[in-house]
N, C-alpha and C positions, 0 to 999 in steps of 0.2 A: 589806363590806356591813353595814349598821347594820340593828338590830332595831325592827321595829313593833311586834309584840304579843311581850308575854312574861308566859307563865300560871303561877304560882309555887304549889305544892300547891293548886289550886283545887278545890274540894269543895263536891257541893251534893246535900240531901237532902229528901225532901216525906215529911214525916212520920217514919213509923219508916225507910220503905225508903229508902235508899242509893242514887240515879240514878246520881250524879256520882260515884266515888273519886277520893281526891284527886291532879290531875293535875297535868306541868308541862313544857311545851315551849315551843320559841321558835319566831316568825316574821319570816324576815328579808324586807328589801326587793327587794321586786319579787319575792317566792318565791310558787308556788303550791302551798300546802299543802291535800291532798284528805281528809276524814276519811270514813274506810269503813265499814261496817259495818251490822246488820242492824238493822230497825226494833225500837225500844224499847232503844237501846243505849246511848243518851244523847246523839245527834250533833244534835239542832238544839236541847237542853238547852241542851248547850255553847255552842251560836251566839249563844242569847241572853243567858246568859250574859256574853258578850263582849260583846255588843252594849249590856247594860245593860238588856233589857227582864224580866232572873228576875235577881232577887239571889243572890250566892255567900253558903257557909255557913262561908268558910274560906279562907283563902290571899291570893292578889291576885293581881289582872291589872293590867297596864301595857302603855301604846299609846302610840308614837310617844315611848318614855322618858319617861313621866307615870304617875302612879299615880291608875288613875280609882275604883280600889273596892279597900278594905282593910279589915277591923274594919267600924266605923259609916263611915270615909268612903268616901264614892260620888259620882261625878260623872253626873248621867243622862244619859240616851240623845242626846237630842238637842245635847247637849255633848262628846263624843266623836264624834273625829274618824273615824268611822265611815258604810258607810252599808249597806242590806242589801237584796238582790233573794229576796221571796219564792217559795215554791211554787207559789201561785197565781198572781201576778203584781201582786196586790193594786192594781187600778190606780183611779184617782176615777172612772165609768163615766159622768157624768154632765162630765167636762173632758176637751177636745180631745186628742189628744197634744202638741201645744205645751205645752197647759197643765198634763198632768200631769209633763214634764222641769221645767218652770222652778218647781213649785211649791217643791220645796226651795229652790231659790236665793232666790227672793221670802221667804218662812221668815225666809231669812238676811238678808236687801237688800243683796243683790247688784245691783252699780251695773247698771243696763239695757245700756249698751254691753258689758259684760261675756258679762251675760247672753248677749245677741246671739248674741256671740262662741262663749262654749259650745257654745250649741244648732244653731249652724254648723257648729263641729266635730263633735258627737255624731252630728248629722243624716250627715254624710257616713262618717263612722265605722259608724251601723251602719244604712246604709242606708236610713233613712227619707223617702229624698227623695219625694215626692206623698203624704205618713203626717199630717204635722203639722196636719191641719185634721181630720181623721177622728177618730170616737168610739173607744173600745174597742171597742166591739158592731163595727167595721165592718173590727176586724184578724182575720187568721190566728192562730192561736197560735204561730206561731213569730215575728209581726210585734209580737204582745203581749210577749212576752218580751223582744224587742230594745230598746221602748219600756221596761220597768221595770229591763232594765240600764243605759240610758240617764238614768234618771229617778235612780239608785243613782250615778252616775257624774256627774253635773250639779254636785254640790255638793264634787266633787274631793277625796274624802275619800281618809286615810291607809290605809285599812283595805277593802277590799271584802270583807261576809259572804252567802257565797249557801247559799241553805236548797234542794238537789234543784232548780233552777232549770229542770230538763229534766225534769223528771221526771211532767207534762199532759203531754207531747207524745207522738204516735203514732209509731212504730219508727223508720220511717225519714226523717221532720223531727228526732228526738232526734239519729240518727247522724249525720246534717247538722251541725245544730247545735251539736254539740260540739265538732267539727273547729274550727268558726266561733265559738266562746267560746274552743277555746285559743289561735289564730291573734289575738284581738282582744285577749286579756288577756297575752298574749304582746307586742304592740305599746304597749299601755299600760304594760308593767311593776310593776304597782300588786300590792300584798300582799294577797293572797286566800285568805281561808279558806272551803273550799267541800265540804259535807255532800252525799253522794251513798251510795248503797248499790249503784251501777253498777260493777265492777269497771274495767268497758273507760272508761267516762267519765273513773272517776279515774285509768289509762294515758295517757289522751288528754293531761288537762287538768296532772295534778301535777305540780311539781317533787319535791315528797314524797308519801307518802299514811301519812295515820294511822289504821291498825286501831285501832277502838274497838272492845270488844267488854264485856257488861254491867258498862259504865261505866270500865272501866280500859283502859290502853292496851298491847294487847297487842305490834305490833311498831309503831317508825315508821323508812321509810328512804324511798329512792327508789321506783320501781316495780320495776324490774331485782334491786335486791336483796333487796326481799320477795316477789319471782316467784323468784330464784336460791336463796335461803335464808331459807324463811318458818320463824319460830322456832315455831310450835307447828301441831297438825296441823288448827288449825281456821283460821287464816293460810294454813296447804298448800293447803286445800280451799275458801277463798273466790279463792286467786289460779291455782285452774281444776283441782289436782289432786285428781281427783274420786275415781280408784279409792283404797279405802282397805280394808286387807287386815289381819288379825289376824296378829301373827309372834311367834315367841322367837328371843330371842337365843344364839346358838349358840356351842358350844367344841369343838376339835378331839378328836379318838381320844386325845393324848396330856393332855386333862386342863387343856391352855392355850387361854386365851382367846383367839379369834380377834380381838379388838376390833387396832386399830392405834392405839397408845396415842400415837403421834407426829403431834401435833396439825398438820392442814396449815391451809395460809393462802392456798396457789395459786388462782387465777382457774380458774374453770370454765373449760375447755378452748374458745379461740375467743369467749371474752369478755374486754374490755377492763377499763378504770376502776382503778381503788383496790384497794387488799386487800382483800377480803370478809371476813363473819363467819367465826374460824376453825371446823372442825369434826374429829369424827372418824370416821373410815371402821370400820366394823363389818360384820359378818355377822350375818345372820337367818336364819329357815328358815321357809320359806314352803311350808305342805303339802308338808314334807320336803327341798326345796331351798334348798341353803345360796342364798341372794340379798346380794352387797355392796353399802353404800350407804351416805349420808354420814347418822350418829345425830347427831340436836341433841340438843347436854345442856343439861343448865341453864345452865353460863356461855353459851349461844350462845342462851339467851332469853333472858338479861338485857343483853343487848349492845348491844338501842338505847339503853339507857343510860349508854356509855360515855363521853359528853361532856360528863353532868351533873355538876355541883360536891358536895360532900358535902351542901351546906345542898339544894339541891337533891334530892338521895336522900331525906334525911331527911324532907323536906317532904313530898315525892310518896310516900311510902310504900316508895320501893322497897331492896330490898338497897344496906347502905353498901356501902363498899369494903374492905380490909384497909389499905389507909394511914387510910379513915374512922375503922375500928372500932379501932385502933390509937391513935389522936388521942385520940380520944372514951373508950378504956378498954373499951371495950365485946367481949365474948367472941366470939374468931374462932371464924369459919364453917369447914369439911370444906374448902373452895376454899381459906380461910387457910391452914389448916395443910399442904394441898397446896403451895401456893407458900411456904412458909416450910419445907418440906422435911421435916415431921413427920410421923409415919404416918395416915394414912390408917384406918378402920374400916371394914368392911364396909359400914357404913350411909351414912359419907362418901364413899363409890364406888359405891352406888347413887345418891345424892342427884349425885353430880357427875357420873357418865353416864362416869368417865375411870377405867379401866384396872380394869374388874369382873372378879373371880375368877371359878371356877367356881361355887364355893362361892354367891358373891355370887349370881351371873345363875339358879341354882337358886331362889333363895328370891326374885329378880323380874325373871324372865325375858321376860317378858310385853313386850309393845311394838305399836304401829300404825306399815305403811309404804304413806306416801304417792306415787300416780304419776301423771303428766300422759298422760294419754289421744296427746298429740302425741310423746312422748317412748317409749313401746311401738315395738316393730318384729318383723316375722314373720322367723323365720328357714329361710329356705326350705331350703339344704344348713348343716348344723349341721358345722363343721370339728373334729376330735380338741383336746381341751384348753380350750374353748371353754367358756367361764365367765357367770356370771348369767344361766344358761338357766332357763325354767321352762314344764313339759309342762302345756298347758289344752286343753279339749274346747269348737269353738264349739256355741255355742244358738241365735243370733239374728245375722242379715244385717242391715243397714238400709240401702238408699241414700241417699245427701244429696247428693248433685249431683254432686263434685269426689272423692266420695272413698267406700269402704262402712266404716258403723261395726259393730265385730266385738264381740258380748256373747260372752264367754267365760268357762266356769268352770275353777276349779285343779281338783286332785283333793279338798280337803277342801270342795269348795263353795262358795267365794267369789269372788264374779263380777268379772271388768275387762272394761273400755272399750277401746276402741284402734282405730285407723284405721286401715285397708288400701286397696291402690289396686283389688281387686277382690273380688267375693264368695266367700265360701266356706260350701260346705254343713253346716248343723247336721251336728252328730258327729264332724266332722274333729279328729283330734288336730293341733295347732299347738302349736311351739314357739317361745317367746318370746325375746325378749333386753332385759334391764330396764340400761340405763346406769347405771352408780355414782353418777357427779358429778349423776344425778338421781332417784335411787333417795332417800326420805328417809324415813328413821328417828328413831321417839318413844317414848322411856320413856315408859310405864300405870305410873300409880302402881298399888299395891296394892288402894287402894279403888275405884279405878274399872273395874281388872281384873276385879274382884270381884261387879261391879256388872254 
């Protein structure tokens, strides 16, 4: 698969502040790449960015193996082989839909039989048949949208950029509609980069989805694997798991760390695919109960970077490698000296999250674990020997149709989520069962513990 867009430390700033850090991935052909994340995070920055309509302050972007903006060179917008469906639809209000598909091609002079031809296709493609004489004023909004991915599509560009393209529509035309933008952009196979702050949209629509969050890129992978293994706990909490619980990390009676220093690499139990990010299995104590689950440390957040070249690290800001820093002369990392077999500090086993003393987890104990409200289960006969239990007091019932949602508090007072197939009355003690392979655990730096 050859690459369309490829974003090399691209960096862009408005004034003093910092929108953009400098970023760098690739887009391959026919891949649907989603970028996620909350408003003001720099995701339709980026779009324009690539698009050509905000100059970068830094790096290069390259489309279709061409270098359209480097330094001083730039190629503009309407010379890049791009095209872009807005937020609003942006359509001429005052031209047909005929005439707002073919206006790019005309642009370009595009021979008429050509043209035809397109708009023959398009039309049956996204359904426009009895659309093409009609104003904007006289579409639906979900028949407007069809027509400016259509008009985005007309001029068969290498690149499609869509800025929230669902994001007018009312609940359930959006849910429709998405199905019907993965299903269409799925048939076309064309490289799309598509800005959404929709969780479930970018499930729908991704091949990948890339967390942006204030302007850097926190995880990028598939969906599955940033639902399976999201590297930090605001990644846990945008891909649904909502309860988030204050823990320390715990060591046994005799003074040893409960962490399991033997890094696993296994598939979550009942999932397929590749090897996932590796992790380590630890203990916490959650209002007094030891709870096991898998702790991201810092190599398991720099991980979506494992594919990157060194020029690539260096470029994007992020951690070299130890063959990088090695090359380059540059002084190894707590991780180096881990894998090159040298001791470790105290500070090197906080910072790596791998194989903390007592000593160590005293002085930064502290951690957040994340849980998926789907992933909780009541346990109604609790069996002898029976592990990752945790005693809560419900407070509040809710029905929602299929299922009741149980607000529940621990003993130290922090509330979870979780779904039961029936009600149960305020007061009841319940005992929990929190799965490992989805229990997720995060070192609190000191200052934010603190904080």
């Amino acid at each position: 698969m050859g690459t369309i867009l490829k974003l090399k430390g691209v960096g862009k700033s408005f004034g003093s502040q910092q929108v953009l850090k400098p970023l760098s991935f690739e887009v391959g052909e026919g891949e649907r790449i989603c970028i996620l994340g909350p408003s003001g995070c720099g995701k339709s920055t980026l779009l324009q960015m690539v698009a050509g309509l905000l100059r970068i302050d830094e790096g290069e972007v390259e489309i279709d193996g061409v270098s359209v903006e480097r330094g001083r060179h730039y190629i503009p917008p309407e010379k890049r082989p791009v095209n872009m469906v807005f937020q609003d639809y942006a359509l001429w209000p005052h031209m047909t839909v005929r005439q707002n598909i073919v206006y790019g091609m005309k642009r370009r002079k595009t021979a008429s039989d050509e043209m035809e031809r397109r708009l023959g296709a398009l039309q049956s493609l996204l359904k426009l048949d009895g659309l093409l004489d009609r104003l904007p004023a006289q579409l639906s909004g979900g028949q407007q949208q069809r027509v400016g991915i259509a008009r985005a599509l007309a001029t068969e560009p290498r690149l499609l950029l869509m800025d929230e393209p669902l994001s007018n529509l009312d609940v359930k035309l959006r849910t429709d509609m998405r199905g019907e933008l993965a299903r269409l952009l799925g048939e076309l196979s064309i490289a799309t980069l598509y800005v959404t702050h929709d969780r479930m949209e970018a499930f729908t629509i991704a091949d990948r989805i890339l967390v942006l969050r204030d302007g850097g890129i926190d995880q990028m992978g598939r969906p599955e694997e940033l639902f399976d293994t999201p590297a930090s706990p605001w990644v846990a909490q945008l891909m649904g798991y909502h309860n988030r619980l204050e823990v320390t990390f715990a060591a046994d009676a005799h003074g040893k760390a409960l962490a399991a220093d033997n890094r696993e690499a296994a598939t979550v139990a009942g999932k397929g695919g590749p090897a996932p990010v590796p992790y380590s299995q630890d203990v916490a104590l959650v209002a007094g109960s030891p709870i096991t689950g898998r702790r991201m440390t810092s190599a398991d957040r720099s991980a979506s970077g494992r594919d990157m070249t060194p020029a690539d690290r260096a470029a994007s800001g992020r951690d070299m490698t130890l063959a990088d820093r090695s090359a380059s002369g540059r002084d190894m990392t707590p991780a180096d000296r881990s894998a090159s077999g040298r001791d470790m500090t105290p500070a090197d086993r906080s910072a790596s999250g791998r194989g903390m003393t007592l000593a160590d987890r005293s002085a930064s104990g502290r951690g957040a674990m994340l849980l998926h409200p789907d992933v909780i289960s009541v346990q109604e006969n609790v069996l002898p020997g029976a592990t990752n239990l945790l005693a809560v007091t419900v407070t509040q019932s809710i029905y929602e149709g299929t299922n009741w949602r149980l607000i529940v508090m621990t003993n130290d007072g922090q509330p979870i989520h979780l779904f039961h197939s029936r009600r149960v009355d305020p007061g009841t003690i319940l005992t929990l069962h929190l799965p490992p392979a989805r229990t997720m655990l995060y070192d609190i730096p000191a200052s934010d513990a603190d904080g």
